[in-house]
N, C-alpha and C positions, 0 to 999 in steps of 0.2 A: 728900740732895742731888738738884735736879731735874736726869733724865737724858731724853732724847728722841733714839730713833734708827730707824733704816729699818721695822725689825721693828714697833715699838711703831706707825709709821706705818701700814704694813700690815693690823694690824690695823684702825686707826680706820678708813680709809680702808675696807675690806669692809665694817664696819657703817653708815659715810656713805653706801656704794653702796645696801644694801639700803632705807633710810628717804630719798634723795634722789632715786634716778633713777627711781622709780615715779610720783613729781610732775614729771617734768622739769625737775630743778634742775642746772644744770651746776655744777661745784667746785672749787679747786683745792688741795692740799694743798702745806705747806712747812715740813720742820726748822729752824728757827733755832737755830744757837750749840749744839746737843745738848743744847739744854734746856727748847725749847718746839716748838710745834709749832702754826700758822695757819694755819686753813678762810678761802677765802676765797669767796663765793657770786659765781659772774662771770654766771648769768643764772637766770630763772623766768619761765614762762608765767602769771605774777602781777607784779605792783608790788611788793616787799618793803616798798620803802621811803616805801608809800604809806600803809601801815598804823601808822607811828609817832603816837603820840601827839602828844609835844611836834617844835612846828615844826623844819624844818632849820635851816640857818643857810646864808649862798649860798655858802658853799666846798662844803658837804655838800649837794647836791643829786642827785649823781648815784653818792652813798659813805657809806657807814657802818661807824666801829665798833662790834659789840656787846659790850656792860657783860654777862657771862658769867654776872653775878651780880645783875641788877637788870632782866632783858631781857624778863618778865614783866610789867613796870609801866611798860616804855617801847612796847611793841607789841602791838597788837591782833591778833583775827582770824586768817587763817591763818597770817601771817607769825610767828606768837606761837607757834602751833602746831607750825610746822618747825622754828622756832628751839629748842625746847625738845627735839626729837627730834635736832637739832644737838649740844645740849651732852651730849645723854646716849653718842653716840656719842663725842663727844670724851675721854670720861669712862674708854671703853670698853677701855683699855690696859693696866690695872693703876692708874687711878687712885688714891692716896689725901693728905689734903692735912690733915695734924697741926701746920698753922701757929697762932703763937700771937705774933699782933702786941703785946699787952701784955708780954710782953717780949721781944722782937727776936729773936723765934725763927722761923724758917721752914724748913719740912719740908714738901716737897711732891714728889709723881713724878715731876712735868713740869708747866709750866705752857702754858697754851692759851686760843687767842685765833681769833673768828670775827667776818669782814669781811663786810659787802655790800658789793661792786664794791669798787673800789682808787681811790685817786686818780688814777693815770695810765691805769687801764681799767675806765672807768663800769660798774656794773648796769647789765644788759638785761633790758629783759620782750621776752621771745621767744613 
C-alpha cells in the first residue's frame, strides 16, 4: 500500500537539495493524503518550459505537469536533464513499484508527481 510521510520527505528533499540548488532551482515539496508526495519547480535561471517539445496550450503557459514516465520524449535540453535528476531523487525513499495494471493490481511505495510552476503561481526564470 503507498505510504508517504515526513521522514520519507526528508529524505527526498536532501537529495533534491544536492542535484537543484547547485543550478538554482527553487522547489517546493508536499505530502498528499500519506500517499504521495509533489515537487513542485517555482523557479530557474532557465525557461523549463521553453524546452517542451509539443506546444502549450494557453491555460499552460506559465505551468506544467510532468508525465514522470514519458518526460524524456516531451523535453529537450537541459530541462530534460534536471528533470531526469528530479525523478531519480523522487525515487530516492525506498522506492519500489510491483504494479500490475493487467490485472488490477497495484503495489507501489508512494506515488510522486513533479510540477513546473502551479496554476495559481507561474514558473519563474529568475
Amino acid at each position: 500500500m503507498a505510504y508517504m510521510n515526513q521522514d520519507k520527505k526528508a529524505v527526498i528533499k536532501a537529495n533534491l537539495d544536492k542535484v537543484l540548488k547547485p543550478l538554482g532551482v527553487k522547489f517546493s515539496l508536499r505530502v498528499q493524503n500519506h500517499m504521495s508526495i509533489t515537487c513542485t519547480i517555482k523557479s530557474a535561471p532557465f525557461n523549463m518550459l521553453a524546452d517542451r517539445k509539443q506546444a502549450l496550450s494557453a491555460f499552460q503557459q506559465d505551468h506544467a505537469q510532468v508525465n514522470p514516465y514519458w518526460f524524456q520524449d516531451h523535453y529537450d535540453g537541459k530541462t530534460r536533464d534536471v528533470l531526469a535528476k528530479v525523478m531519480e531523487a523522487m525515487q530516492s525513499a525506498g522506492y519500489y513499484d510491483r504494479s500490475d495494471a493487467m490485472v488490477d493490481y497495484f503495489d507501489t511505495a508512494y506515488y510522486y508527481h513533479v510540477n513546473i510552476g502551479d496554476y495559481d503561481k507561474p514558473f519563474q526564470v529568475k
